[in-house]
Structure formats: C-alpha cells, structure tokens
MARBA-3410 file (N, C-alpha, C, O; in Angstrom, 1 decimal):
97
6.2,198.6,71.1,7.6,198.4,71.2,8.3,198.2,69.9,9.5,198.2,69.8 ~ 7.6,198.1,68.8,7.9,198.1,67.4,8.5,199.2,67.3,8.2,200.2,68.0 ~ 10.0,199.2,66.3,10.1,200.3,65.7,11.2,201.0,66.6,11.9,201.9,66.2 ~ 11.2,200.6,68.3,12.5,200.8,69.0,13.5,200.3,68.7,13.6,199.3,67.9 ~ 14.6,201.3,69.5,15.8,200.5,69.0,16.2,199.7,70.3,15.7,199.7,71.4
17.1,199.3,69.9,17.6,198.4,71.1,18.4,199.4,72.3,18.2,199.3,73.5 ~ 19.0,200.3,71.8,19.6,201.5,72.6,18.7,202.0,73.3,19.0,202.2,74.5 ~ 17.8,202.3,73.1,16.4,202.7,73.3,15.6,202.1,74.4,15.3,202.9,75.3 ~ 15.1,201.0,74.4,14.7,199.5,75.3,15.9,199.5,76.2,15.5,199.3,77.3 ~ 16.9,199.5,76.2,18.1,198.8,77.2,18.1,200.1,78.1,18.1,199.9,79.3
18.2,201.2,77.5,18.9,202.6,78.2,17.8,203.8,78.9,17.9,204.5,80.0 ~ 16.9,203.9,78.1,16.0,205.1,78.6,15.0,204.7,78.7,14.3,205.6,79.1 ~ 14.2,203.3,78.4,12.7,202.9,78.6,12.7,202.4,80.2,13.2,201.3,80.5 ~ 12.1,203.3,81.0,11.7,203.4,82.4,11.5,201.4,82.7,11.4,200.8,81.7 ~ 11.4,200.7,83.9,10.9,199.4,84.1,9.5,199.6,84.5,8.7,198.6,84.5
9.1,200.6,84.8,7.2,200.8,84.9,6.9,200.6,84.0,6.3,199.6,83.9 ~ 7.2,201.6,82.5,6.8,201.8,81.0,7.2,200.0,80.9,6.3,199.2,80.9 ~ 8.5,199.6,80.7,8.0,198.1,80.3,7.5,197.0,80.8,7.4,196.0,80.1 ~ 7.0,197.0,82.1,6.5,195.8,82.7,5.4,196.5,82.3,4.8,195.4,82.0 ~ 4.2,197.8,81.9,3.2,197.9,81.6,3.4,197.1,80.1,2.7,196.1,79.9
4.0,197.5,79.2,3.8,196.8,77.8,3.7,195.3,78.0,2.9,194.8,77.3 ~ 4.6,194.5,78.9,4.3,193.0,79.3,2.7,192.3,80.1,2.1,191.3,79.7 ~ 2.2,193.1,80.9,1.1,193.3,81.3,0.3,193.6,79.6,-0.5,192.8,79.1 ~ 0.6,194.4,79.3,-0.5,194.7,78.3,-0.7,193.7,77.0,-1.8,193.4,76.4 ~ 0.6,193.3,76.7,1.2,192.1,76.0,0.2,190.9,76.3,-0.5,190.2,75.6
0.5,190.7,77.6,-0.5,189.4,78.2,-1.8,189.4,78.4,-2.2,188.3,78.7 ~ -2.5,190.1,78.4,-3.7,190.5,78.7,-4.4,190.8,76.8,-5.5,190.5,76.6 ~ -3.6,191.4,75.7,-3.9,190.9,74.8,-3.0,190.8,73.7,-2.6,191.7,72.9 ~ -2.8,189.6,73.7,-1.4,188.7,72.9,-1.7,189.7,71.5,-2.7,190.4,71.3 ~ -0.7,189.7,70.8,-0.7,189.7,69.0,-1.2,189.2,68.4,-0.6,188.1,68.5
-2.0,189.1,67.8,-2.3,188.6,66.9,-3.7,187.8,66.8,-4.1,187.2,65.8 ~ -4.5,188.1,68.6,-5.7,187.5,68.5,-6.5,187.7,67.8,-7.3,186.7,67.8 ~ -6.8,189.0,66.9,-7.8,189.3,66.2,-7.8,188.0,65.0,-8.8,187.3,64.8 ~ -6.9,188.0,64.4,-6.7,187.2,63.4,-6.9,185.8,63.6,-7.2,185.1,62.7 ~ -6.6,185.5,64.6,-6.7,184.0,65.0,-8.2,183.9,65.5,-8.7,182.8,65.3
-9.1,184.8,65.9,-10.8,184.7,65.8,-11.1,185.1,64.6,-12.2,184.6,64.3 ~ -10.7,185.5,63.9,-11.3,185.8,62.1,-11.1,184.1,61.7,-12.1,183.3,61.6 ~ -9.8,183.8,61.6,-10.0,182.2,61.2,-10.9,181.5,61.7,-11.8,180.9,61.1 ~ -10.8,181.6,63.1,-11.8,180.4,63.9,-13.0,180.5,63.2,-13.5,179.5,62.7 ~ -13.7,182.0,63.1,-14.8,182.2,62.4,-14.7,181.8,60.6,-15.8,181.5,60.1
-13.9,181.7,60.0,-14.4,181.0,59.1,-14.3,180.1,59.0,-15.0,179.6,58.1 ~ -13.2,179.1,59.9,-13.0,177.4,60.1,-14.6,177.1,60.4,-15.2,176.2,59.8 ~ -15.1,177.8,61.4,-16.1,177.0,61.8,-18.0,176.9,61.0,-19.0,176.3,61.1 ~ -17.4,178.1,60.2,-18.2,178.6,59.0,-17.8,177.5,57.7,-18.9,177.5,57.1 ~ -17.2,177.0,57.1,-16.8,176.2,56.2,-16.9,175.1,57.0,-18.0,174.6,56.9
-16.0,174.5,57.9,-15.8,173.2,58.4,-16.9,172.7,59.3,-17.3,171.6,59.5 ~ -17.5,173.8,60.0,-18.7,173.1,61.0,-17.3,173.1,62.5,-17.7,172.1,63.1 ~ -16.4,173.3,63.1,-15.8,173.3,63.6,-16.6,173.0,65.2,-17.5,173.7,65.6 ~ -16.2,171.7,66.0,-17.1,172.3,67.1,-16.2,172.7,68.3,-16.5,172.8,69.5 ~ -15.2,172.7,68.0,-14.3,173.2,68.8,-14.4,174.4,69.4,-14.6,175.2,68.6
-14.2,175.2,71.0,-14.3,176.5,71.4,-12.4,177.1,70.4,-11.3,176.5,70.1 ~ -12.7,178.1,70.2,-11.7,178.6,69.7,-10.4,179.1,70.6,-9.4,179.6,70.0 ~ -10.5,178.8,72.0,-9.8,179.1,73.0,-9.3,177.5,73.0,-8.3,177.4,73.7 ~ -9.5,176.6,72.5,-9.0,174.9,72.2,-8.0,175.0,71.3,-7.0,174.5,71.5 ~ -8.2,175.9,70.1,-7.5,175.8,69.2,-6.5,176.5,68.8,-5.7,176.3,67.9
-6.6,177.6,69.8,-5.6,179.3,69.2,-4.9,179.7,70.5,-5.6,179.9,71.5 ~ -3.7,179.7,70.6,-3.1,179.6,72.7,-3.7,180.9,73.0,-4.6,181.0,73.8 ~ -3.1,182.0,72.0,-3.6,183.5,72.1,-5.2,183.7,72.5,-5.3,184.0,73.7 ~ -5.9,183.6,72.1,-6.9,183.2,72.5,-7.7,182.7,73.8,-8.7,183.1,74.2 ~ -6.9,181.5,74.3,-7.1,180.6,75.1,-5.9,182.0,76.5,-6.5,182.1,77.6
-5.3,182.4,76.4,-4.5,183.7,76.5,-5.5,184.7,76.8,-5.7,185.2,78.0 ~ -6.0,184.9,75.9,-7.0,186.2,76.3,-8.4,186.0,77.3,-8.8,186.9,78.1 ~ -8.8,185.0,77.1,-10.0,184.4,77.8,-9.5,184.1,79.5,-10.3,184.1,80.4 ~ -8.0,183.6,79.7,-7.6,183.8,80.8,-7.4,184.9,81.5,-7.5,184.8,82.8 ~ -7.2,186.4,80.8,-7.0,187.2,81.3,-7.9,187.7,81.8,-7.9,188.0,82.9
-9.1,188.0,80.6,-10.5,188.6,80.8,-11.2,187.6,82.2,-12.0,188.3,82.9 ~ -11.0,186.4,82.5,-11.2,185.7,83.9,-10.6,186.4,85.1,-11.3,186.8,86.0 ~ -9.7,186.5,85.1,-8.7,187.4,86.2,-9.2,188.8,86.6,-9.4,189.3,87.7 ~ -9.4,189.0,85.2,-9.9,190.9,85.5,-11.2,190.7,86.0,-11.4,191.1,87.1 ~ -12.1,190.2,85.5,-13.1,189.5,86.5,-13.9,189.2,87.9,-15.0,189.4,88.4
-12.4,188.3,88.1,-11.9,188.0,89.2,-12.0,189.1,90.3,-12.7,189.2,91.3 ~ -10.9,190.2,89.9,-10.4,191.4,90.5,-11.6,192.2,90.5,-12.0,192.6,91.6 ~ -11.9,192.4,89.8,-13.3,193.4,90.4,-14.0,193.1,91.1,-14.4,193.9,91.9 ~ -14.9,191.3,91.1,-15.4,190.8,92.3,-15.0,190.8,93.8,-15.6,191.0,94.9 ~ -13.2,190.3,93.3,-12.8,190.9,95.2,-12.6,192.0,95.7,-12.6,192.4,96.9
-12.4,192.9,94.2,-12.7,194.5,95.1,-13.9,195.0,95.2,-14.1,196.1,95.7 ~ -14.9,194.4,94.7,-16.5,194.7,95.0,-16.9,194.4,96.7,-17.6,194.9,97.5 ~ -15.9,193.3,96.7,-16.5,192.3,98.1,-15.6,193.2,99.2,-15.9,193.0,100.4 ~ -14.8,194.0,98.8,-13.9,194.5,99.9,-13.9,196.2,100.1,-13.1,196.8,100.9 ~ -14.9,196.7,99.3,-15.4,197.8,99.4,-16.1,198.1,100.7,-16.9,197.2,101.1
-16.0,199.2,101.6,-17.1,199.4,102.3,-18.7,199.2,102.0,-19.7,199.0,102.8 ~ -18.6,199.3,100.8,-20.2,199.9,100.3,-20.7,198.3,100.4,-21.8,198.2,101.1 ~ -20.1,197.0,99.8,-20.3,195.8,100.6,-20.4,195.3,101.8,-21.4,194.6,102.3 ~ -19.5,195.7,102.5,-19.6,195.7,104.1,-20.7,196.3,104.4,-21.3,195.5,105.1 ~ -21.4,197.5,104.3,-22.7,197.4,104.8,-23.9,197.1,104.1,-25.0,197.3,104.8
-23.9,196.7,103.1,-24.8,195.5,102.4,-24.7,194.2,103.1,-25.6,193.6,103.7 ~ -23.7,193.9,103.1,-23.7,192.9,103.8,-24.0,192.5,105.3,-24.3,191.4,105.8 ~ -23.9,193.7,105.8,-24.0,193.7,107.3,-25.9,194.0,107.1,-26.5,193.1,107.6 ~ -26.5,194.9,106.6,-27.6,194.6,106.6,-28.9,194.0,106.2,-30.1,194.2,106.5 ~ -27.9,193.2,105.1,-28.6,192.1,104.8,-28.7,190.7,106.1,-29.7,190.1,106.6
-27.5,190.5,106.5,-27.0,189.8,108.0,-28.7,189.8,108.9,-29.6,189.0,109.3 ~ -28.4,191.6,108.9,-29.3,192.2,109.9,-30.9,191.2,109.8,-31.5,190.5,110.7 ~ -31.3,191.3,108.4,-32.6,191.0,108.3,-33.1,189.8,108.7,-34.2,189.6,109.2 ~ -31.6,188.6,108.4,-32.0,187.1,108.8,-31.0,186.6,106.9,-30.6,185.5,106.5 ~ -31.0,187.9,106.3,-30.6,186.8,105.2,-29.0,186.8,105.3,-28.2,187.2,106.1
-29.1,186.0,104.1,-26.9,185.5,104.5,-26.8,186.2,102.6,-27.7,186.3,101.8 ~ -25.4,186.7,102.4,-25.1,186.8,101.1,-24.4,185.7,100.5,-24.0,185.8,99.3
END
C-alpha cells in the first residue's frame, strides 16, 4: 500500500484487494523482522530471558496469528471426510480418537 495515492485507495482499490492487505497486515505486522534481529542480539549481549513475543507487540502479533492458522487447519483436518472415516474406523476397532 506504499507509494498509493490517496485517490487511489479511496476510489479504485476493490474492498476484497483491501481487507486482503489488512488480513495480511495482521498476520505479519511491519516490522517483525527487525524487532527478532534485536531480540537476538538483546539476548546475545544482555543474557535476556525474556520470550521475545513479551517484549515486541509485533511479534507477540505474529505468534498469535501463526496459532490461529494452526488452529484452522486442525478443524479443517477434523472436518474432512478423510477424518470421518478414520475416525469411524478407528471407533470400529474399540479405540476412541
């Protein structure tokens, strides 16, 4: 979104095209790389014992997200047919999932 103009954003950028850049925005903030380069040398000089997701929001930001997506593939794993009959014949055997 750098580098638009405002005419631009207000007038002809679709709301799919920008709620994906918001989505993508959130999932990975600005500027995380740099905020793990520090962490990594805070904790290389200072002995830091802090998780770097304590210290950096972005960060603490991205580790939320990467949970979520996570998340989402587990309940679409679990809601696949291909589970339903794993599941049903594991059932079958005596065992439980």
């Amino acid at each position: 979104m750098l580098g638009c103009t405002h005419h631009f954003l207000v007038e002809e950028l679709p709301f799919d095209e920008y709620s994906g850049w918001i989505n993508f925005f959130e999932r990975q903030p600005p500027g995380w790389q740099e905020d793990l380069r520090t962490y990594y040398i805070m904790s290389s000089m200072a002995g830091s014992k802090n998780k770097p997701e304590e210290i950096f929001p972005s960060i603490a930001q991205l580790k939320k997200a990467e949970q979520a997506a996570q998340g989402a593939v587990a309940s679409s794993f679990k809601a696949s047919p291909f589970f339903t009959k794993m599941q049903a014949a594991y059932n079958k055997a005596g065992k439980n999932i």
